[in-house]
C-alpha positions in Angstrom: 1.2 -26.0 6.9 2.8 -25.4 3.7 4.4 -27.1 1.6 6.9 -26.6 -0.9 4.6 -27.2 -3.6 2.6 -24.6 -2.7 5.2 -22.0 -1.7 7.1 -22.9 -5.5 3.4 -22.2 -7.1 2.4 -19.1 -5.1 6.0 -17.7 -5.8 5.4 -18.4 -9.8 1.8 -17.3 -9.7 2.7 -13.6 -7.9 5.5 -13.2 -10.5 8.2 -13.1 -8.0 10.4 -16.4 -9.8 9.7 -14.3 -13.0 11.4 -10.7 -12.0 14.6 -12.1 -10.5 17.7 -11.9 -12.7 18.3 -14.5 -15.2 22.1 -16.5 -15.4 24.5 -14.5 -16.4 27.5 -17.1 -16.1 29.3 -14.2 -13.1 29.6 -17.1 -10.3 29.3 -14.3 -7.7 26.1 -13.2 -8.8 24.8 -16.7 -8.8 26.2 -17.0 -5.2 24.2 -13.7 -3.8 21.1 -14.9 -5.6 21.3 -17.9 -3.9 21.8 -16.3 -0.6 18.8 -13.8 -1.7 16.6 -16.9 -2.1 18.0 -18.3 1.1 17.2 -15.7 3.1 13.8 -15.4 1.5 12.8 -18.7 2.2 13.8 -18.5 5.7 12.0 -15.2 6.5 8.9 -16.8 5.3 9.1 -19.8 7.1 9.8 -17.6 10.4 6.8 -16.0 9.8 4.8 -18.3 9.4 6.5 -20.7 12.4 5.7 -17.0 14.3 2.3 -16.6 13.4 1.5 -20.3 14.6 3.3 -20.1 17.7 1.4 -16.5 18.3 -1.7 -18.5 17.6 -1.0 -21.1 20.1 -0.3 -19.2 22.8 -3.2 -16.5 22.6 -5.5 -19.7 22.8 -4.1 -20.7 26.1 -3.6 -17.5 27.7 -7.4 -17.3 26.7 -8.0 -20.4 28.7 -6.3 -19.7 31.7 
């Protein structure tokens, strides 16, 4: 599995951490980047709890 570690240094090594927009003190923006992040985070770890779980269950249907 990953960890966080790993996702923080694949994220700074593609250059992803690097393009997003840097503070501009506008609270709001802040707030959506945070959601942007949020979301981001989430869709990866659903992907990748997906691709596990797809996995697991092709190896049993296999055995059955």
């Amino acid at each position: 599995m990953f960890g966080t570690a790993q996702i923080l240094r694949f994220l700074s090594k593609s250059g992803i951490l690097t393009a997003l927009p840097s503070y501009t003190g506008n609270r709001k923006e802040v707030n959506g980047l945070t959601t942007i992040l949020v979301s981001f985070f989430v869709s990866v770890a659903a992907g990748i709890a997906c691709y596990y779980i797809c996995k697991w269950l092709d190896r049993h249907s296999r055995g059955s």
